[in-house]
C-alpha positions as CSV (number, residue, x, y, z in Angstrom):
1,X,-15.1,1.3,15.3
2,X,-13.7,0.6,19.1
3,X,-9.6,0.0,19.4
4,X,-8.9,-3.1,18.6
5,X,-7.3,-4.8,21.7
6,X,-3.4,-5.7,21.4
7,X,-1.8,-8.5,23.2
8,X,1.1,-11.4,22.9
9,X,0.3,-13.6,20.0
10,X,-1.1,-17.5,21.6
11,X,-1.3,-20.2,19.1
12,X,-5.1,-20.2,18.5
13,X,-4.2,-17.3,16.6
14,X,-2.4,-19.0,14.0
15,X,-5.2,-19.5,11.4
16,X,-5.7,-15.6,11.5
17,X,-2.2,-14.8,11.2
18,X,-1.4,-17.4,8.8
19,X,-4.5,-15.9,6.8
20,X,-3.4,-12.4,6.7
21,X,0.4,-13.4,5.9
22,X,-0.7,-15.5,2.9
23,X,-2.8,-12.6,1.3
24,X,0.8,-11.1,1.0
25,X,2.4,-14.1,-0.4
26,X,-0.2,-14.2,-2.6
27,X,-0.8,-10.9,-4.2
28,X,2.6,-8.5,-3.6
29,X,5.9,-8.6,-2.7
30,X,6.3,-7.6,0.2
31,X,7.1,-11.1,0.9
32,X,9.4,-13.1,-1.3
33,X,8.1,-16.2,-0.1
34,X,6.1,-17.4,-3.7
35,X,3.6,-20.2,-2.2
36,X,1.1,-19.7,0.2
37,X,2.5,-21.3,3.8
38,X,0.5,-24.3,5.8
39,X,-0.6,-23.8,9.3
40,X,2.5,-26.3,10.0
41,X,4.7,-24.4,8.7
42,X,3.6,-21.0,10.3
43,X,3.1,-23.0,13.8
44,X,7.4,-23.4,13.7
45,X,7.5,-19.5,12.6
46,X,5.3,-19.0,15.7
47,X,7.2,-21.0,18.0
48,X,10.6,-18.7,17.7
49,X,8.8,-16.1,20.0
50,X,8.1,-16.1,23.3
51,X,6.1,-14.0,26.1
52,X,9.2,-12.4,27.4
53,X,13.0,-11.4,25.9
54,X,13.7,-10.4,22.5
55,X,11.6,-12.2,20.2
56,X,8.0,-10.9,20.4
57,X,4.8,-11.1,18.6
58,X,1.8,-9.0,18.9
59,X,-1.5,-9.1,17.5
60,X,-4.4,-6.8,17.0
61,X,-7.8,-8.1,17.4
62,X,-11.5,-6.7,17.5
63,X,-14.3,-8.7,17.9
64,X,-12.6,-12.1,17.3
65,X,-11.0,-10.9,14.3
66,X,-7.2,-11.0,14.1
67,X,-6.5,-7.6,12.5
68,X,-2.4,-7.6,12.5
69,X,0.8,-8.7,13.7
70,X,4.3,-7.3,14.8
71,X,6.8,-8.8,15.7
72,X,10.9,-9.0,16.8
73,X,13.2,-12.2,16.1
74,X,17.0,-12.9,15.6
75,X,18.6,-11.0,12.6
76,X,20.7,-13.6,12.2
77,X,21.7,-16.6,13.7
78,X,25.6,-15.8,14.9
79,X,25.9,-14.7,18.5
80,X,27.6,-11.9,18.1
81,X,24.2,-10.6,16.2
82,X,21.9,-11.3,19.8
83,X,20.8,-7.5,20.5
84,X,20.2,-6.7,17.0
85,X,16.4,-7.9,16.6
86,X,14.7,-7.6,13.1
87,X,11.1,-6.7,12.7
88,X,8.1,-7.2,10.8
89,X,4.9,-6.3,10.6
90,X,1.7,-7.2,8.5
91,X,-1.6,-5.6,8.9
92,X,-5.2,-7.5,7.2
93,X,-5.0,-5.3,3.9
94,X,-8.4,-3.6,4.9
95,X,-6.9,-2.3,8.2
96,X,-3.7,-0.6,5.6
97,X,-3.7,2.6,6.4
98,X,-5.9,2.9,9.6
99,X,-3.3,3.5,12.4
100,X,-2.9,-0.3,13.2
101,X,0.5,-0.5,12.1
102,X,1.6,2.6,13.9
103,X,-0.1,0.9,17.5
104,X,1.3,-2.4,16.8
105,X,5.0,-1.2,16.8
106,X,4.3,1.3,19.6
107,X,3.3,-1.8,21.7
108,X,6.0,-3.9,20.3
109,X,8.5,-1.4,21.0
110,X,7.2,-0.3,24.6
111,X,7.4,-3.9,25.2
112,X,10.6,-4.9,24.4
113,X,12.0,-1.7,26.5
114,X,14.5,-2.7,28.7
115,X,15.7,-5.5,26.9
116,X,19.2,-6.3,25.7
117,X,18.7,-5.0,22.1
118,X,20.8,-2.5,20.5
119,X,19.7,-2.5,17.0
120,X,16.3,-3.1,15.4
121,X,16.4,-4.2,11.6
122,X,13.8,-4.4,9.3
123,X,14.0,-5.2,5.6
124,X,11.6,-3.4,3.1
125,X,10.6,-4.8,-0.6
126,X,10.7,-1.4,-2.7
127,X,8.6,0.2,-3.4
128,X,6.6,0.6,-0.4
129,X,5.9,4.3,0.7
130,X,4.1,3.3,3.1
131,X,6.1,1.0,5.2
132,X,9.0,3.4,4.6
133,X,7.0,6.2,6.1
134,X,5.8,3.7,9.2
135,X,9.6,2.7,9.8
136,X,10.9,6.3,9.8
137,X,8.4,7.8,12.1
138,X,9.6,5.5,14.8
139,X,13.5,6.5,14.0
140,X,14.6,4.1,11.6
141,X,16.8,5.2,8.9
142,X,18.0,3.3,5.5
143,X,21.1,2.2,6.1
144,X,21.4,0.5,2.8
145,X,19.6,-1.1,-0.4
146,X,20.1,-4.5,-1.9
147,X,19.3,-4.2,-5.4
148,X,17.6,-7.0,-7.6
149,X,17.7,-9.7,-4.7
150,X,14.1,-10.7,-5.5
151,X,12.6,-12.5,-8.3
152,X,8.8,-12.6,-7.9
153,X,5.9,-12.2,-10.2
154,X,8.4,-11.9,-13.4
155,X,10.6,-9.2,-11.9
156,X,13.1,-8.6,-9.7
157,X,12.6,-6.6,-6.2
158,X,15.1,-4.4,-4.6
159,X,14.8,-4.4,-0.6
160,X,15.8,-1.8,1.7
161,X,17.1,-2.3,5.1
162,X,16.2,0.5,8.0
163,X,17.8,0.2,11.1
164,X,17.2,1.6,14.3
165,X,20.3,2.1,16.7
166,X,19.6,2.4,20.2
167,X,21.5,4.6,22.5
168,X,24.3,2.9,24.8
169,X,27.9,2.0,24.6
């Protein structure tokens, strides 16, 4: 199996990405959104990044087939929050475990070098050793846990937050 090839995310990848995404919606928690999404409402997720600054999106394809995704956008929507960027990533469940996440974020983070971003953010659905695992091996450490904030598939979720603070002043 070659590398796949990873590169900014253009909207003729939506379907993929929209595909992927809804397998998660569908069949764990990762994601507490309970209905699979449309392509129209994905296409205004897609539009929030862009091919520079802080909000990002990469995708990891092979032979026409999207593979993956990572991406930055605004943790919140307050100014003062600008160069703190959360981040998410979803791999097709038969790449889990393959490497892919681990080359996504190392492309997403050599990418967004250089830009104004202090703090990276990303929110976890417990349990999940393996995202935990993916988010600590690039310096992210739990900086809290919100317990029982999720109700989906009859239970409730807890969800960690990780946070990765850049050096500066």
């Amino acid at each position: 199996m070659s590398s796949p090839l990873i590169r900014p995310a253009v909207a003729e990848d939506l379907p993929g990405l929209l595909a992927i995404y809804n397998h998660y919606v569908v069949h764990t928690p990762i994601t507490f959104d309970i209905q699979p999404l449309t392509l129209a409402q994905r296409a205004v997720w897609l539009d929030q990044f862009g091919a520079k600054g802080r909000h990002r999106l990469l995708v990891a394809e092979s032979e026409g087939e999207l593979l993956g995704y990572a991406g930055s956008h605004a943790f919140r929507p307050k100014q003062a929050y600008e160069t703190t960027a959360e981040v998410t990533i979803y791999c097709a469940p038969h790449r889990c475990g393959t490497g892919l996440g681990r080359a996504l974020y190392a492309a997403l983070f050599s990418a967004l070098q250089g830009e104004d971003i202090r703090v990276f953010m990303g929110g976890i659905t417990l349990p999940n050793a393996a995202s935990v695992a993916l988010h600590e091996s690039f310096g992210f450490t739990c900086c809290g846990t919100m317990h029982a904030v999720g109700r989906k598939f009859g239970r409730y979720w807890d969800v960690a937050w990780y946070e990765r603070v850049l050096p500066g002043p």
